[in-house]
N, CA, C and O atoms as a Tripos MOL2 file, in Angstrom:
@<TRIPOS>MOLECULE
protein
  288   287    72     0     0
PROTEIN
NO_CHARGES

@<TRIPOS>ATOM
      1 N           2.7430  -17.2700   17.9520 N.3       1 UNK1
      2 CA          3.4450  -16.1570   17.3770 C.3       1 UNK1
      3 C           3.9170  -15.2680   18.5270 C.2       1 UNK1
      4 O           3.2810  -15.0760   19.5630 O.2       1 UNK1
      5 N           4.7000  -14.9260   18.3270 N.am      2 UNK2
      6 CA          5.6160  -13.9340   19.4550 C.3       2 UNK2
      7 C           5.6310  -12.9100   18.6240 C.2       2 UNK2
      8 O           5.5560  -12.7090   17.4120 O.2       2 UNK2
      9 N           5.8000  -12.0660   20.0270 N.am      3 UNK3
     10 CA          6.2770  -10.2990   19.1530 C.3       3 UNK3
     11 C           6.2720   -9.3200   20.3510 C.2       3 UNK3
     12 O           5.6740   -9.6960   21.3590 O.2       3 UNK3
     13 N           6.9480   -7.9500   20.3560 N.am      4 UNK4
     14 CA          6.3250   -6.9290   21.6220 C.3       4 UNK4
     15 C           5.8710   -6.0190   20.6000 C.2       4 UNK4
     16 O           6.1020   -6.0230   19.3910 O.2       4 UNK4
     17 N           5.1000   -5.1460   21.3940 N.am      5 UNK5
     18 CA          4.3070   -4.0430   21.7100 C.3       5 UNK5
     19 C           4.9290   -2.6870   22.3410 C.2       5 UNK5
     20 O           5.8140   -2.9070   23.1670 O.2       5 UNK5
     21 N           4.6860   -1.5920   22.1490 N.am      6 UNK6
     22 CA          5.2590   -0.4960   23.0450 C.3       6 UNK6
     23 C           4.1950    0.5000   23.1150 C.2       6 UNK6
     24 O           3.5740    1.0720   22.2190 O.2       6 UNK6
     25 N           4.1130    0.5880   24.6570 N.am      7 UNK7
     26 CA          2.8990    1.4970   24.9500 C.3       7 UNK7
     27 C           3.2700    2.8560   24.9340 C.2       7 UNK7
     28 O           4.4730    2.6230   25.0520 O.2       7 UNK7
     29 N           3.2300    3.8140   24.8950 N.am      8 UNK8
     30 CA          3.3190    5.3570   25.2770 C.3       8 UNK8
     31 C           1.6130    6.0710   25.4310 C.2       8 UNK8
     32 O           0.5570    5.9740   24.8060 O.2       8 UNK8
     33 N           2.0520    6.7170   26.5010 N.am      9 UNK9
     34 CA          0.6110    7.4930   27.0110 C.3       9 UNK9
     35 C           1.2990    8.5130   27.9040 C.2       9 UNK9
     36 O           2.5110    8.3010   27.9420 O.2       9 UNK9
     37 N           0.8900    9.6040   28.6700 N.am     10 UNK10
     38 CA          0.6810   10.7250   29.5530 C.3      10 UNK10
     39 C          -0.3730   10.3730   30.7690 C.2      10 UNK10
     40 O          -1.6020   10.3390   30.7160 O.2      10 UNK10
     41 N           0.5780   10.1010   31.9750 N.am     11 UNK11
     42 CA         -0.3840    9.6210   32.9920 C.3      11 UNK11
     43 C          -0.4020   10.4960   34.1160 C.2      11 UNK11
     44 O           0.6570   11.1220   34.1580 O.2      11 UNK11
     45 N          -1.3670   10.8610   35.2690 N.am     12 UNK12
     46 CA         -1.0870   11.7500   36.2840 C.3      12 UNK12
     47 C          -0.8570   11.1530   37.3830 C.2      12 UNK12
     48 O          -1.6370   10.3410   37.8810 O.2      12 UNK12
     49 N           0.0010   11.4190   37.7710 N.am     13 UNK13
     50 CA          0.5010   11.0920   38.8480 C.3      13 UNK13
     51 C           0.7120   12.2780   40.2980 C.2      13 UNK13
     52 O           1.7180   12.9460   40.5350 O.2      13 UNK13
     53 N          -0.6380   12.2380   41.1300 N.am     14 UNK14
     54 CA         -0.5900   13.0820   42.0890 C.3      14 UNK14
     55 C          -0.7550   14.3340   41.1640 C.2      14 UNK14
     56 O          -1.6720   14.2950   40.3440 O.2      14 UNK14
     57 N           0.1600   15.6000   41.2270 N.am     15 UNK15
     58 CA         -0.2960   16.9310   40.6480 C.3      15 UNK15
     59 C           0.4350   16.6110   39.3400 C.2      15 UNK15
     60 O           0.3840   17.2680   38.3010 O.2      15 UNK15
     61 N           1.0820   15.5560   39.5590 N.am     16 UNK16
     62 CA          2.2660   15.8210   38.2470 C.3      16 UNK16
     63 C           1.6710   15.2160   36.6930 C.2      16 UNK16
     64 O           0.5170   14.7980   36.5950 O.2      16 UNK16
     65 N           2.4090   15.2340   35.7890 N.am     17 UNK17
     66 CA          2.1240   14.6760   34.5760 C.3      17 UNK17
     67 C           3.0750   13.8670   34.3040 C.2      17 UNK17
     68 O           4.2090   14.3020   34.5040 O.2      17 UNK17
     69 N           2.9270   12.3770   33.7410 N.am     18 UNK18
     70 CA          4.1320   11.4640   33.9720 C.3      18 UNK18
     71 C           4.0810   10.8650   32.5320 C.2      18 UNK18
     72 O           3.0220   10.3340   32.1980 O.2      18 UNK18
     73 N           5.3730   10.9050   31.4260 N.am     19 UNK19
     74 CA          5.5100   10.1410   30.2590 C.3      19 UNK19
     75 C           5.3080    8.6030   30.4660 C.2      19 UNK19
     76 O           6.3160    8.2550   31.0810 O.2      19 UNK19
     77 N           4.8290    7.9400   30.3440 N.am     20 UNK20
     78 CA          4.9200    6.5800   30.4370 C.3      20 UNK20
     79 C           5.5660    6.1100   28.7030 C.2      20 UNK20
     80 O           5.0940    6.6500   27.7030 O.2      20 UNK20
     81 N           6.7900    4.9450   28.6130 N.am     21 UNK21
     82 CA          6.7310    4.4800   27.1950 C.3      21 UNK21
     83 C           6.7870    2.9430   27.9510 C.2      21 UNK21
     84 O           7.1660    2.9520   29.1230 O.2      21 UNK21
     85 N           6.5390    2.0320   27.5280 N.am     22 UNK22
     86 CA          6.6720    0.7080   27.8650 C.3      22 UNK22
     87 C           6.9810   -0.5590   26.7670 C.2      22 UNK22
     88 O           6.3220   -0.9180   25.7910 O.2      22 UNK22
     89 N           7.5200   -0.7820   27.0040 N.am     23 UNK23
     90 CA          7.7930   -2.4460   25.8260 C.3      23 UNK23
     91 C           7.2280   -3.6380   26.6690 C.2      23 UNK23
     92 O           7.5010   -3.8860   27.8430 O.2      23 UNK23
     93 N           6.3460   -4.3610   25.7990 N.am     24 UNK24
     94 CA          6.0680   -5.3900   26.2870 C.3      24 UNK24
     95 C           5.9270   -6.6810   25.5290 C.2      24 UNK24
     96 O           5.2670   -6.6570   24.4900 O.2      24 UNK24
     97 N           6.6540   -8.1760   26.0670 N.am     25 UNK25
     98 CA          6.5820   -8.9680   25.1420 C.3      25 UNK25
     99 C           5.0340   -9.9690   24.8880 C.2      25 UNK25
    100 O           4.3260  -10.5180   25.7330 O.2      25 UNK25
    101 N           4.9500   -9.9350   23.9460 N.am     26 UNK26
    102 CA          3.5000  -10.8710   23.8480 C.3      26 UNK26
    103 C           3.5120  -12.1000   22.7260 C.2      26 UNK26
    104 O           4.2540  -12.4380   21.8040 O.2      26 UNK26
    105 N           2.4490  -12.5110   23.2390 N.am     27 UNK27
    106 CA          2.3680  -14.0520   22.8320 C.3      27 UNK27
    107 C           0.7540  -14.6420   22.1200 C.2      27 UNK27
    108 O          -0.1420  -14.7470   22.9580 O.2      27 UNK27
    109 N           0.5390  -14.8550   21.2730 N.am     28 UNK28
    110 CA         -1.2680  -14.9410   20.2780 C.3      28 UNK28
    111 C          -0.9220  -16.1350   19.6240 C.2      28 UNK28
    112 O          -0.0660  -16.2870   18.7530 O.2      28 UNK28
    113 N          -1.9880  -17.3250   20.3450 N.am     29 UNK29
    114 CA         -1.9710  -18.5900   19.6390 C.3      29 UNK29
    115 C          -3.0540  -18.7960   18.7770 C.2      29 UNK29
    116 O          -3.9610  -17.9820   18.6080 O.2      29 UNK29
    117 N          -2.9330  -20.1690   18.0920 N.am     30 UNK30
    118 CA         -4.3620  -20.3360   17.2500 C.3      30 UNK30
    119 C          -4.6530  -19.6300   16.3390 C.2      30 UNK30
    120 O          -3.7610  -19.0160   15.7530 O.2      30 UNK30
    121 N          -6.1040  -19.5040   15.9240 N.am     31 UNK31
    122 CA         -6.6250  -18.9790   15.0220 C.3      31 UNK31
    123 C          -6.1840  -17.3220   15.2210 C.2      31 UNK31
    124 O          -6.3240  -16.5060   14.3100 O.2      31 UNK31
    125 N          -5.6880  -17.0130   16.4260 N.am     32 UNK32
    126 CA         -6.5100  -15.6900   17.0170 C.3      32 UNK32
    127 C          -4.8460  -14.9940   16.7250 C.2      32 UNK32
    128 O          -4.5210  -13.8310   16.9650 O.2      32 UNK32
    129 N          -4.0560  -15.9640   16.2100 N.am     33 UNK33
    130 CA         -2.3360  -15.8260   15.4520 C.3      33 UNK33
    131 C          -2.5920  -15.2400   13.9590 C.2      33 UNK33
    132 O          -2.0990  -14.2090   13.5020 O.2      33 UNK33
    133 N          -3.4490  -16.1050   13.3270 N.am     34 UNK34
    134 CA         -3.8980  -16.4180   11.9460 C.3      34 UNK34
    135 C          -4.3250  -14.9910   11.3250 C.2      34 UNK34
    136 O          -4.1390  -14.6070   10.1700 O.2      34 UNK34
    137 N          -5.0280  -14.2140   12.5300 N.am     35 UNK35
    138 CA         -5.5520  -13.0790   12.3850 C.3      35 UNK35
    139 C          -4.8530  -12.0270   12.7110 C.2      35 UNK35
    140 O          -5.2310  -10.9880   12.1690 O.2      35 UNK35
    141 N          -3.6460  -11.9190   13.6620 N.am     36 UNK36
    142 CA         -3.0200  -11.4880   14.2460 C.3      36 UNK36
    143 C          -2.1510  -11.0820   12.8050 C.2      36 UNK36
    144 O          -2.1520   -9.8550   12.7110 O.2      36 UNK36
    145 N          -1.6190  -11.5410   11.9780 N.am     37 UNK37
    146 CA         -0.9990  -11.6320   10.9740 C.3      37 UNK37
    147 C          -0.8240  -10.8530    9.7410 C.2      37 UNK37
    148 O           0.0930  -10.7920    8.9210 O.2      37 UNK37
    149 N          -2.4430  -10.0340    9.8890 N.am     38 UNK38
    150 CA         -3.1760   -8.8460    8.6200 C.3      38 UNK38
    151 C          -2.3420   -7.6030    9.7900 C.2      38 UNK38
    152 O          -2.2120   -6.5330    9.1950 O.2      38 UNK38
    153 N          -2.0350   -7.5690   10.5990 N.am     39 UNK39
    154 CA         -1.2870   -6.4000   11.6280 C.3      39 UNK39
    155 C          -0.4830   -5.9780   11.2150 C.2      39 UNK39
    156 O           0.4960   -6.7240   11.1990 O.2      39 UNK39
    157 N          -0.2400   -4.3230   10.4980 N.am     40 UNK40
    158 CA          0.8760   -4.1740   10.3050 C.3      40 UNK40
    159 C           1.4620   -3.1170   11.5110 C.2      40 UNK40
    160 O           0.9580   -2.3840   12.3610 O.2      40 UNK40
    161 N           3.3590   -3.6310   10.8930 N.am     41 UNK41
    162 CA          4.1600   -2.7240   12.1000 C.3      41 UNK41
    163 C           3.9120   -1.6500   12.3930 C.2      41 UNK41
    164 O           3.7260   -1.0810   11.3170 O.2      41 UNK41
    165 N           3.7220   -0.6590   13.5110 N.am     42 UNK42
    166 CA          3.1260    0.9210   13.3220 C.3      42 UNK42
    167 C           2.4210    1.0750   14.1920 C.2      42 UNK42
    168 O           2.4080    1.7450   15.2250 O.2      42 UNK42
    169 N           1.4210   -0.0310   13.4080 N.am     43 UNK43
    170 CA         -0.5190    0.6460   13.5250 C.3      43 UNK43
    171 C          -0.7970    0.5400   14.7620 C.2      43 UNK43
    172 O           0.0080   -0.2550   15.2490 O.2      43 UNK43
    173 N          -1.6940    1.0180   15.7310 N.am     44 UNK44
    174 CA         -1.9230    1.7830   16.8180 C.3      44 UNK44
    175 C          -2.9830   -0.1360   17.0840 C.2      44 UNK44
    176 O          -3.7390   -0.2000   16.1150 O.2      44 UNK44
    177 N          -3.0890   -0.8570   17.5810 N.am     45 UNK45
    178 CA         -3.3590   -1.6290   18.1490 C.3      45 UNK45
    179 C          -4.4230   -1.9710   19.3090 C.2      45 UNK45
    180 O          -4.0750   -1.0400   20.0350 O.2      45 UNK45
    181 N          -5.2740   -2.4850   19.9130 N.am     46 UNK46
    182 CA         -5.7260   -2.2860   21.0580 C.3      46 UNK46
    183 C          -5.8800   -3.7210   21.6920 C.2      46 UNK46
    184 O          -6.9340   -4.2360   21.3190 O.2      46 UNK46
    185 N          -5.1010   -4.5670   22.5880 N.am     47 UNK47
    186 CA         -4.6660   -5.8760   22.8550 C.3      47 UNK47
    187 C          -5.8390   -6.1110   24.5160 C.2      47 UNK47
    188 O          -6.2670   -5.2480   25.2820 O.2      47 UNK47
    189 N          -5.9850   -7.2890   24.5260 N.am     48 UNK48
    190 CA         -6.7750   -7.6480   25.7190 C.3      48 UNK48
    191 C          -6.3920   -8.8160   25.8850 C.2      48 UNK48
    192 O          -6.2040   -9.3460   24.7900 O.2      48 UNK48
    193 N          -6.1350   -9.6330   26.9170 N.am     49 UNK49
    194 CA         -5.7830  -10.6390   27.0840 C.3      49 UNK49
    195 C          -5.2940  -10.5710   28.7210 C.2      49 UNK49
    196 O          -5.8470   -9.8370   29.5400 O.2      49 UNK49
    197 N          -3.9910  -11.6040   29.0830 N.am     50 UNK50
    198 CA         -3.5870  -12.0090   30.4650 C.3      50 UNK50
    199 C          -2.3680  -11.9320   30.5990 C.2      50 UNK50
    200 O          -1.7700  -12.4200   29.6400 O.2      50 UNK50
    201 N          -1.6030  -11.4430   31.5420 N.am     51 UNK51
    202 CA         -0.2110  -11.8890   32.0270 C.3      51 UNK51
    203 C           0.2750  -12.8770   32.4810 C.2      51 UNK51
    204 O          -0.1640  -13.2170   33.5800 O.2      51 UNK51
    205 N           1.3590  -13.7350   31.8490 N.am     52 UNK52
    206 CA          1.5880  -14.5850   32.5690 C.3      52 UNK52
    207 C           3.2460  -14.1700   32.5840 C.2      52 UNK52
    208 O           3.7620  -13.1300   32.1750 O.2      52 UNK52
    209 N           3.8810  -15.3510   33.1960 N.am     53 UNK53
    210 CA          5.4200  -15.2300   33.0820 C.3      53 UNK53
    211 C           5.6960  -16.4770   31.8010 C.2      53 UNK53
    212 O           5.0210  -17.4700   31.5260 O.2      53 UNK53
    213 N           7.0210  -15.9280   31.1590 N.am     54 UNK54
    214 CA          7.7840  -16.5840   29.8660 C.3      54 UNK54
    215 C           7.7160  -17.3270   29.7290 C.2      54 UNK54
    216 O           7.1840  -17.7320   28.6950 O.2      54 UNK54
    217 N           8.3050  -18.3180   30.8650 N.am     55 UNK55
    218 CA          8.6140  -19.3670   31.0260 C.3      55 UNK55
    219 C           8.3790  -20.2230   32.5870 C.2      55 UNK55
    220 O           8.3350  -19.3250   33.4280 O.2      55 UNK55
    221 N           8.2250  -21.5020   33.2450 N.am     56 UNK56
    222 CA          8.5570  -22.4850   34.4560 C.3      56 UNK56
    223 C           9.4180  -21.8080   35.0930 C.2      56 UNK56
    224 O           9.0950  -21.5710   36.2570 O.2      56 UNK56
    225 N          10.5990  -21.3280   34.6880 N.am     57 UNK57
    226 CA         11.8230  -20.6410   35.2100 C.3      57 UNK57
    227 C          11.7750  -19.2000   35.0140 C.2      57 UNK57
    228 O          12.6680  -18.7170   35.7100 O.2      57 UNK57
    229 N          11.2960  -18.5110   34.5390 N.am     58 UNK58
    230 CA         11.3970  -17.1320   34.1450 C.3      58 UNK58
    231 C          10.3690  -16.2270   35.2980 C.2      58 UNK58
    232 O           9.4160  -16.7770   35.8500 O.2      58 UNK58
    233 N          10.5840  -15.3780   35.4440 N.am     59 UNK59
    234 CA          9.4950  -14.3250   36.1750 C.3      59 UNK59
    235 C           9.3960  -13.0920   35.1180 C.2      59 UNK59
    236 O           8.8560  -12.0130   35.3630 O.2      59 UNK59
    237 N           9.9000  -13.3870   34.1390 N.am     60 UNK60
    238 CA          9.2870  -12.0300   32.7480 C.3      60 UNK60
    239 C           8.0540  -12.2000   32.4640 C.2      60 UNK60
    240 O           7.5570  -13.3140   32.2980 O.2      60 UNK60
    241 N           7.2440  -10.7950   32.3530 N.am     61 UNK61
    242 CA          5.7560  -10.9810   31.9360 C.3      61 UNK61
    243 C           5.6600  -11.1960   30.7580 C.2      61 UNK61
    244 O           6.6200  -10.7730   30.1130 O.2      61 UNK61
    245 N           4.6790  -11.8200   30.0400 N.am     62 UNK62
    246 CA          4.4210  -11.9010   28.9180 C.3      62 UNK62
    247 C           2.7490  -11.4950   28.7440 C.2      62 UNK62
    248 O           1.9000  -11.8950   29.5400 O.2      62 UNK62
    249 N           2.4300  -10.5880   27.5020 N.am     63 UNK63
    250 CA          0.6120  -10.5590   27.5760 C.3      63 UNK63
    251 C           0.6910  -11.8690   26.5920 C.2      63 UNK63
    252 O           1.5390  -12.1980   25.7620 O.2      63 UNK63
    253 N          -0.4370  -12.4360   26.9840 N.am     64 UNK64
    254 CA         -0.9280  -13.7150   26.1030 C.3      64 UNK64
    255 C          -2.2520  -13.0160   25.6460 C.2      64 UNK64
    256 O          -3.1370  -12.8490   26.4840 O.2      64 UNK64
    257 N          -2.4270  -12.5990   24.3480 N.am     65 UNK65
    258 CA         -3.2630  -11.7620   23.8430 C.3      65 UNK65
    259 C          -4.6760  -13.0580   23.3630 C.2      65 UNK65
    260 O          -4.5510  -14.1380   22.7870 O.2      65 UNK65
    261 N          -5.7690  -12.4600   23.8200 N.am     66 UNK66
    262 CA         -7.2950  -13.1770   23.6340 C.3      66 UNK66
    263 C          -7.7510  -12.5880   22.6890 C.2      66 UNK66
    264 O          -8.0660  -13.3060   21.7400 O.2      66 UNK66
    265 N          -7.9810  -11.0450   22.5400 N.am     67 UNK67
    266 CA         -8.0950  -10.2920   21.4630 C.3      67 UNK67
    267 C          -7.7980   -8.6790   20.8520 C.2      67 UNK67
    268 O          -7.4410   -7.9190   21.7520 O.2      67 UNK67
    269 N          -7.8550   -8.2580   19.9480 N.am     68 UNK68
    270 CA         -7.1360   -7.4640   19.5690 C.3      68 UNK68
    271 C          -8.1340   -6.5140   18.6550 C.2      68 UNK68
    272 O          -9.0270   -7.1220   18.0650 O.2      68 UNK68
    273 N          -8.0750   -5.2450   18.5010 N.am     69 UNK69
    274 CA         -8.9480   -4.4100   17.5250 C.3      69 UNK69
    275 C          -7.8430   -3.1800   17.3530 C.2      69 UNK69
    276 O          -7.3290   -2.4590   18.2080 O.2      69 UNK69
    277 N          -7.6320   -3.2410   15.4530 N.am     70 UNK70
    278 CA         -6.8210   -1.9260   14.5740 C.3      70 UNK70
    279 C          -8.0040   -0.7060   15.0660 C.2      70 UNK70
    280 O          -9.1780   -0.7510   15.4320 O.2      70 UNK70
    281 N          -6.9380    0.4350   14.8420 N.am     71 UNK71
    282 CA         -7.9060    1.7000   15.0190 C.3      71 UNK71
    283 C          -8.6090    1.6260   13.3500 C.2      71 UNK71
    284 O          -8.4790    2.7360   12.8340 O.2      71 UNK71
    285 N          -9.0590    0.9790   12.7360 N.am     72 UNK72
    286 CA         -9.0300    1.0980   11.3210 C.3      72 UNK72
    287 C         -10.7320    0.8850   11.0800 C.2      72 UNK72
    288 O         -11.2030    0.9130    9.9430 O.2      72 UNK72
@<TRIPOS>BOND
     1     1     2 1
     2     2     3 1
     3     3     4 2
     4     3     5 am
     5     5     6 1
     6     6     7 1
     7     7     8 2
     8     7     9 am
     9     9    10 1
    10    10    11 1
    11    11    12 2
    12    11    13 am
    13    13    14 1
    14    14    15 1
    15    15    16 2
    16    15    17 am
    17    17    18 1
    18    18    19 1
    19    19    20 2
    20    19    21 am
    21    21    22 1
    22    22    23 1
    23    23    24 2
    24    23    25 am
    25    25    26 1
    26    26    27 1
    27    27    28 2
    28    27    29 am
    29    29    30 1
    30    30    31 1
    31    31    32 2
    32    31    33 am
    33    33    34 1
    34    34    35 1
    35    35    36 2
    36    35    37 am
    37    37    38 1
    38    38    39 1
    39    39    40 2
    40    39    41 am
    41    41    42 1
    42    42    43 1
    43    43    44 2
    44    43    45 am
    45    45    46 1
    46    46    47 1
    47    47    48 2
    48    47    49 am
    49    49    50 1
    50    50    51 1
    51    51    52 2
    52    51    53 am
    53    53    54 1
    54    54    55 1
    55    55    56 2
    56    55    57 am
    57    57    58 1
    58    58    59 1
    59    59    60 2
    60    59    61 am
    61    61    62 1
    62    62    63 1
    63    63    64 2
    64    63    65 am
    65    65    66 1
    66    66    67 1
    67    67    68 2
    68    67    69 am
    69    69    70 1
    70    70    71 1
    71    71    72 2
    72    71    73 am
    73    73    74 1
    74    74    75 1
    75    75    76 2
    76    75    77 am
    77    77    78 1
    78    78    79 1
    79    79    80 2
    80    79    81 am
    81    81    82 1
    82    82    83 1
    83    83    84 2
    84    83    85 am
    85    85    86 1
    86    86    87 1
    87    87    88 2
    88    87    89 am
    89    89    90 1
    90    90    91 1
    91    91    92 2
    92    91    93 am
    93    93    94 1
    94    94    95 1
    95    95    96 2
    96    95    97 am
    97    97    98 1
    98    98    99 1
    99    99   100 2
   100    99   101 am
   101   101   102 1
   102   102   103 1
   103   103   104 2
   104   103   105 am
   105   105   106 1
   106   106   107 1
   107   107   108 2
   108   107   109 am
   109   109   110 1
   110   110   111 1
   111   111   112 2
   112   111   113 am
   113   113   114 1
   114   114   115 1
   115   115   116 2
   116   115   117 am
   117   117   118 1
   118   118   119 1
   119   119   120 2
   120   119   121 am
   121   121   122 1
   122   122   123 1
   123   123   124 2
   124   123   125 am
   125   125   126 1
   126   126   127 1
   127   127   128 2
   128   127   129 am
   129   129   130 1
   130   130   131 1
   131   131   132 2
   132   131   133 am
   133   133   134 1
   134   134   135 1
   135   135   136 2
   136   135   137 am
   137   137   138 1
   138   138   139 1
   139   139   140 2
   140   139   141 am
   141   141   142 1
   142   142   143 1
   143   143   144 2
   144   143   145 am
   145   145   146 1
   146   146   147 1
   147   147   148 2
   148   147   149 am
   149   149   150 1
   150   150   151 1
   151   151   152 2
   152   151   153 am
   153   153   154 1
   154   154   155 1
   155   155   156 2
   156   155   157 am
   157   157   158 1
   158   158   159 1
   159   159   160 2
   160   159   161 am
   161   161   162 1
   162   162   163 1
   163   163   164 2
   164   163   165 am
   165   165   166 1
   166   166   167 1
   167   167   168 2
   168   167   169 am
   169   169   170 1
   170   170   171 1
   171   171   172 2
   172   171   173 am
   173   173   174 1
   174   174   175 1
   175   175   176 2
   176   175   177 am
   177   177   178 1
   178   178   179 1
   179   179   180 2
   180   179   181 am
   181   181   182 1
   182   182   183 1
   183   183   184 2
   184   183   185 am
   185   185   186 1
   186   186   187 1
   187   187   188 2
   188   187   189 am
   189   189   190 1
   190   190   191 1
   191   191   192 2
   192   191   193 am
   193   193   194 1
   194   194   195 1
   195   195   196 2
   196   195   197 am
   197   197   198 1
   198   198   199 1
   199   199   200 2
   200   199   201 am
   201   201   202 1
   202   202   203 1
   203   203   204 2
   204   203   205 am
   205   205   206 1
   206   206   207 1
   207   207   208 2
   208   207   209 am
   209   209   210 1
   210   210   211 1
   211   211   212 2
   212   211   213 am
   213   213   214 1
   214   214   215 1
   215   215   216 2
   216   215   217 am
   217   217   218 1
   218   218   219 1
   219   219   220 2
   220   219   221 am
   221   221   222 1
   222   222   223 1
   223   223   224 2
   224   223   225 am
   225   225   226 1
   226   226   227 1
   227   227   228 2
   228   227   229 am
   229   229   230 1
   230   230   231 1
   231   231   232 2
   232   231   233 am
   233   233   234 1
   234   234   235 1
   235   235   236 2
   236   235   237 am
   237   237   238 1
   238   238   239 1
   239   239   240 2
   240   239   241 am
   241   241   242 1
   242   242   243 1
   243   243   244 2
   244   243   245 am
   245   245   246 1
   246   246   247 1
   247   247   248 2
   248   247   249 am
   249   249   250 1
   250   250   251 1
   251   251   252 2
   252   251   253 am
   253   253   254 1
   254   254   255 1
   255   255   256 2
   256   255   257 am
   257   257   258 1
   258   258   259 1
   259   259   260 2
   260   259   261 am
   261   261   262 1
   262   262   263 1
   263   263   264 2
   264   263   265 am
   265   265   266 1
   266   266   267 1
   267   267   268 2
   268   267   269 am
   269   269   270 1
   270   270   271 1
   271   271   272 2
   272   271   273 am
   273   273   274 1
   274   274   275 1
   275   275   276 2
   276   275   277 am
   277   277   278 1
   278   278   279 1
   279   279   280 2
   280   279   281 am
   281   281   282 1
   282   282   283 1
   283   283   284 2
   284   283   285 am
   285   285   286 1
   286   286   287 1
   287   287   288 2
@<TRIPOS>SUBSTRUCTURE
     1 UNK1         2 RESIDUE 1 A UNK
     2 UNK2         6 RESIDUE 1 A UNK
     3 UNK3        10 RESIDUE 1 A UNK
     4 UNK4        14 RESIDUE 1 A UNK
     5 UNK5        18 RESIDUE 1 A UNK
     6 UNK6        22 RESIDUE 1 A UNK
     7 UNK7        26 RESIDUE 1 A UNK
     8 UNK8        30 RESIDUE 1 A UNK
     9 UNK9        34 RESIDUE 1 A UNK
    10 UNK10       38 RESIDUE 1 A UNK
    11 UNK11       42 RESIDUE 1 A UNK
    12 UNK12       46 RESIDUE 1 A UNK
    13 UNK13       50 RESIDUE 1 A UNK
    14 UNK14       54 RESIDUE 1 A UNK
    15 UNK15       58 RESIDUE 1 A UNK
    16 UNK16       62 RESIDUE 1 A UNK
    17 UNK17       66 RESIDUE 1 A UNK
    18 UNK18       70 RESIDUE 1 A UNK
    19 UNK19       74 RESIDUE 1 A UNK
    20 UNK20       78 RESIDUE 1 A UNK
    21 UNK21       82 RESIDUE 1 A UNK
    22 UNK22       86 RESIDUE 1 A UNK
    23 UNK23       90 RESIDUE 1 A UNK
    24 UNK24       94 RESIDUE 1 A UNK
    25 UNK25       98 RESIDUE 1 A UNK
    26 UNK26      102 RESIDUE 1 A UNK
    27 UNK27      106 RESIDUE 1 A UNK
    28 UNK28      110 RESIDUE 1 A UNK
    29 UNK29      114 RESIDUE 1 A UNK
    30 UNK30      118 RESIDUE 1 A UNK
    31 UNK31      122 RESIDUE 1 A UNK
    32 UNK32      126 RESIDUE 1 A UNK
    33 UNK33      130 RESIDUE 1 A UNK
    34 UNK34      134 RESIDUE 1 A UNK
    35 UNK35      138 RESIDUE 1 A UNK
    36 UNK36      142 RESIDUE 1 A UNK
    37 UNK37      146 RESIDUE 1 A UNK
    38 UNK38      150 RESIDUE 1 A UNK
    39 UNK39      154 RESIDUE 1 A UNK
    40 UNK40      158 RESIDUE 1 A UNK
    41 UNK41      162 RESIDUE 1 A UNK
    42 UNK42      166 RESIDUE 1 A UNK
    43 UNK43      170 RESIDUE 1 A UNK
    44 UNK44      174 RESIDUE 1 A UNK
    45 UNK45      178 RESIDUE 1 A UNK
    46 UNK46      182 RESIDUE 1 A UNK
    47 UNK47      186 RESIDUE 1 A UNK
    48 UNK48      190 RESIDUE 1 A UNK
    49 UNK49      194 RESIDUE 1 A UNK
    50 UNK50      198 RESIDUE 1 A UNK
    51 UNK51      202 RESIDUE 1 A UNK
    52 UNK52      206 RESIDUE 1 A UNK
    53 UNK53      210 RESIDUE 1 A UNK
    54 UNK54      214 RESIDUE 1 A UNK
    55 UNK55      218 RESIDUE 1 A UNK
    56 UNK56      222 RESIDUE 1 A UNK
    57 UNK57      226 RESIDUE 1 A UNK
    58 UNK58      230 RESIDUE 1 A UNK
    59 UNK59      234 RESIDUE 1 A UNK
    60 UNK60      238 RESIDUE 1 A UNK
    61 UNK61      242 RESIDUE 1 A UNK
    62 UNK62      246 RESIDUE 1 A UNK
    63 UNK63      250 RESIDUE 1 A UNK
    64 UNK64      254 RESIDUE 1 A UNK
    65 UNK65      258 RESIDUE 1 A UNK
    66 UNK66      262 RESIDUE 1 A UNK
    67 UNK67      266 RESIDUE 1 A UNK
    68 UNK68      270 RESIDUE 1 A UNK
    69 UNK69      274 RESIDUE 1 A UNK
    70 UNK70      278 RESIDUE 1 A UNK
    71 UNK71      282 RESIDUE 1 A UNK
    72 UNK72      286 RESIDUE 1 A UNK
């Protein structure tokens, strides 16, 4: 199953305060898809897993998600 993600947080940077928003594409095989599936669009998420790249040819990251917990 494919899909992205978009992070937003408030990070410090030196004295400053820095918006971070991020899009990221990800990738959940197997069973760990099956489950992935009760997720609805919105909900605040918490993903763990690995980076890899897209594709042989590609240098885009992708998270390949291991596991996942709703704020729920």
């Amino acid at each position: 199953m494919n899909f992205a993600v978009e992070h937003q947080s408030e990070q410090s940077e030196g004295d400053n305060r820095r918006r971070i928003v991020l899009n990221m594409d990800c990738v959940v095989f197997g069973e760990m898809a099956v489950k992935f599936e009760s997720v609805v669009v919105g909900e605040k998420i918490q993903l763990s897993g690995f980076l890899m790249n897209k594709s042989a040819r590609s240098k885009w990251p992708v998270m390949n998600i291991q596991e996942f917990k709703t704020d729920q």
